[in-house]
C-alpha positions as a printed NumPy array, in Angstrom:
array([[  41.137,  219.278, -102.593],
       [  43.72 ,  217.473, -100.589],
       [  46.253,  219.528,  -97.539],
       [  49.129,  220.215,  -98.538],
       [  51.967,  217.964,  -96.879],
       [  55.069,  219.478,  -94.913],
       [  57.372,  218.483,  -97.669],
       [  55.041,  219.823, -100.588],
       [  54.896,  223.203,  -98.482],
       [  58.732,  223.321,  -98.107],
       [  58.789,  222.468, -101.59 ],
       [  56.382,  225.097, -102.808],
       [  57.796,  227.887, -100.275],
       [  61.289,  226.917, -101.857],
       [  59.729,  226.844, -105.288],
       [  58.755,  230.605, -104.688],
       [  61.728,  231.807, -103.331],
       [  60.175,  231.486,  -99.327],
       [  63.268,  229.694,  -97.654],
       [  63.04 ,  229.198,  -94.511],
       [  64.194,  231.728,  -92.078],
       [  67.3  ,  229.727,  -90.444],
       [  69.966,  230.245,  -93.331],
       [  69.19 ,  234.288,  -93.896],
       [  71.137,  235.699,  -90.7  ],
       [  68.106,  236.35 ,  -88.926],
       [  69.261,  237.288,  -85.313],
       [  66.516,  238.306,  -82.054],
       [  67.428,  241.661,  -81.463],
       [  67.338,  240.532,  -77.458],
       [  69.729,  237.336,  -78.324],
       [  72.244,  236.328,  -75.737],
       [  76.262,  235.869,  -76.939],
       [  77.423,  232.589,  -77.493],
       [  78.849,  232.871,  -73.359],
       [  74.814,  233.166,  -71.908],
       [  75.824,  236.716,  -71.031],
       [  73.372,  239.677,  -72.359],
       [  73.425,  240.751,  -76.016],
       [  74.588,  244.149,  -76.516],
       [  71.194,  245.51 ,  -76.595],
       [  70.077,  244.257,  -73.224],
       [  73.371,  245.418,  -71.62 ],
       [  72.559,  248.986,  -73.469],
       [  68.977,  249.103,  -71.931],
       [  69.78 ,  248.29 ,  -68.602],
       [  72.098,  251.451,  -67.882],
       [  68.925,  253.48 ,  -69.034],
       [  67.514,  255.811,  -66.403],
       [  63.985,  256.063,  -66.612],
       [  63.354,  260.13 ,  -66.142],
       [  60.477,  260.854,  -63.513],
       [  56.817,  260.771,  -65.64 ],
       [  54.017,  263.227,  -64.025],
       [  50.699,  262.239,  -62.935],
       [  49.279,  258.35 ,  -61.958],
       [  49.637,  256.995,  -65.841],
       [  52.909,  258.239,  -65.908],
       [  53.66 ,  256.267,  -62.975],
       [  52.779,  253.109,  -64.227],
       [  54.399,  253.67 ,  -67.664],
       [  58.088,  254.601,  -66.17 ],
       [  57.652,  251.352,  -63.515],
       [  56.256,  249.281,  -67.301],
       [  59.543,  251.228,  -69.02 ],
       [  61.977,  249.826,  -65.467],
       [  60.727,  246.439,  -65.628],
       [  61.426,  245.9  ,  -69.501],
       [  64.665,  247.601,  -69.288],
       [  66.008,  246.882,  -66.237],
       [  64.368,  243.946,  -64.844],
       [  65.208,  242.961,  -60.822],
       [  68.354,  244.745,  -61.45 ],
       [  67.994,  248.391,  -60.983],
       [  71.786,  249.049,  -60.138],
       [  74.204,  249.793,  -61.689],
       [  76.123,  252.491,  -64.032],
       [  73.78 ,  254.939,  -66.104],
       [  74.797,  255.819,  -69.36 ],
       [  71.602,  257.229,  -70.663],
       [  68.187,  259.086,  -69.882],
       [  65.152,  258.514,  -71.465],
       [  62.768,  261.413,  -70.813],
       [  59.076,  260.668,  -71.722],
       [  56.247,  262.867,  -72.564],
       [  53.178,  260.533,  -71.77 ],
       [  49.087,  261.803,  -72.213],
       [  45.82 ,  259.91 ,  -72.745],
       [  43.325,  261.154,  -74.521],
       [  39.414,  259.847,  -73.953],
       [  36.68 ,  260.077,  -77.315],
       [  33.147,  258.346,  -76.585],
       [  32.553,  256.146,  -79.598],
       [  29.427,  254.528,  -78.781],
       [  26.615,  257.537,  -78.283],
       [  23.096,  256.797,  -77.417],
       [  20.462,  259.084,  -79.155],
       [  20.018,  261.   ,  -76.005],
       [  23.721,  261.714,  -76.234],
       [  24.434,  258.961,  -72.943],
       [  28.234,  257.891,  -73.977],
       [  28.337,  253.932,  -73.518],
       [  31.96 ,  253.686,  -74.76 ],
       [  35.103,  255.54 ,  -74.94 ],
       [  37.56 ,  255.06 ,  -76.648],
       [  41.141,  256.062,  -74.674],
       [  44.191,  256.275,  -76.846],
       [  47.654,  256.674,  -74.952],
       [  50.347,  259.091,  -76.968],
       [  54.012,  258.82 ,  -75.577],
       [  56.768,  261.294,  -76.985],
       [  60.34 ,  259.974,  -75.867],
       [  63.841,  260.999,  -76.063],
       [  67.026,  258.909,  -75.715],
       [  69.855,  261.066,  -74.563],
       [  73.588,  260.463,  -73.731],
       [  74.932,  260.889,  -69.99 ],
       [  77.283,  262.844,  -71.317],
       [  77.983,  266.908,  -70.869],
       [  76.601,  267.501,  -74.215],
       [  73.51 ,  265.569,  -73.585],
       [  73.495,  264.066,  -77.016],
       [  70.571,  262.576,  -79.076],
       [  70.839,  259.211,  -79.682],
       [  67.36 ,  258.663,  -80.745],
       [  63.626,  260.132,  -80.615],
       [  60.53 ,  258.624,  -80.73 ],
       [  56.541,  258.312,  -80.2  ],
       [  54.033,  255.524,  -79.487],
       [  50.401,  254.954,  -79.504],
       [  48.171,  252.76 ,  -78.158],
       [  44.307,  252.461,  -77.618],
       [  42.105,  250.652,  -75.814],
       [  38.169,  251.205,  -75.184],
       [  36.168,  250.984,  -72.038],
       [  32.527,  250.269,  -71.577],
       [  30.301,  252.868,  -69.881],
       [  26.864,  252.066,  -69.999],
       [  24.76 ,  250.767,  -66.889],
       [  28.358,  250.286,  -65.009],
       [  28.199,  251.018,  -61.138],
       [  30.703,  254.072,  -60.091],
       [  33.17 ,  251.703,  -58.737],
       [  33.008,  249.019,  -61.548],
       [  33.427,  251.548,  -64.033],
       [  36.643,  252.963,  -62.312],
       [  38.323,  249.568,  -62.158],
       [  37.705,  249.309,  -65.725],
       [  39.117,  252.709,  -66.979],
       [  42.394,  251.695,  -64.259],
       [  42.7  ,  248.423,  -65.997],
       [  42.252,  250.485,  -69.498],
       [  45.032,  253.075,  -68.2  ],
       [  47.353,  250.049,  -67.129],
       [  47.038,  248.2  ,  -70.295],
       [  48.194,  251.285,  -72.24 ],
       [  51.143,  251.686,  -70.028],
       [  52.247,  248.082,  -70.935],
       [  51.691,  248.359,  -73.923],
       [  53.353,  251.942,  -74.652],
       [  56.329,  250.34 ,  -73.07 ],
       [  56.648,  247.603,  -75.156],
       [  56.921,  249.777,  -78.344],
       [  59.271,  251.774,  -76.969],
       [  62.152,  249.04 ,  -75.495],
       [  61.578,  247.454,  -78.951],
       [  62.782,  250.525,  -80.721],
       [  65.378,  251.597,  -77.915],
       [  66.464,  248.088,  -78.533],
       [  66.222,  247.862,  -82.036],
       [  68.693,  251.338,  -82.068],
       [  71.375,  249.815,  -79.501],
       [  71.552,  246.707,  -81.912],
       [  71.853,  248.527,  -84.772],
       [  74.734,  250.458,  -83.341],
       [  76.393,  247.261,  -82.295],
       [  76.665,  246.345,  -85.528]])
């Protein structure tokens, strides 16, 4: 059976009702104006304060939260808080039959609340995010083992704060309109 060429694909795509995504008002949600300046979401997530999160993970999660919403610019007016509620949990997934645990399996759950600066402290959205990652066990020295649950525990940060400035984001477009 012969490829398919780009114009038979177009042609079949079209066929089915699969245009291509350029004429359906498809827009980035972190899109520039027509001036360069920041979209209206990026302006909105960079007067977010970042509310203190306890413990080391924490840490890294509110600095992974400041760098996606505020990049090098961390002054500026603050027109919001975003308080987090941030845990890991550990489950050993790979069990040897003398019960040794040669894998766990960490999963990092993050409650979060968008609230106004103002004197009513109003909602403007709520959320959660979850993300896992596993970490070998077995035969690891003390140290190497260490680095490895770190490097677990940083991953999750990153990638607890990407879900969350996506939806934050995905909110302050939709109230732009």
């Amino acid at each position: 059976m012969r490829p398919l060429g780009r114009r038979r694909l177009l042609g079949v795509a079209a066929g089915l009702g699969l245009a291509p995504l350029a004429g359906c008002g498809f827009e980035p949600v972190y899109m520039p104006t027509a001036t360069g300046k920041p979209g209206p979401a990026a302006r909105e997530l960079a007067t977010i304060h970042v509310a203190l999160i306890p413990d080391r993970p924490g840490q890294l999660l509110r600095q992974a939260l400041q760098q996606r919403l505020h990049g090098a610019d961390d002054g500026g007016e603050r027109r919001y808080d975003l308080g987090v509620f941030y845990w890991i949990t550990g489950e050993g997934i790979g069990i040897l039959p003398d019960t040794t645990n040669t894998s766990t399996r960490l999963t990092a759950h993050a409650n979060w609340v968008l609230t106004a600066n103002d004197p009513a402290h109003t909602k403007i959205a709520i959320g959660s995010a979850r993300a896992y990652e596993s970490v070998n066990t077995f035969d690891t020295q003390y140290f190497s083992g260490d680095l490895s649950n770190d490097q677990a525990t940083a991953l999750l940060a990153q990638q607890v704060a990407d879900q969350i400035t996506l939806r934050l984001a995905t909110v302050f477009r939709a109230r732009a309109g």
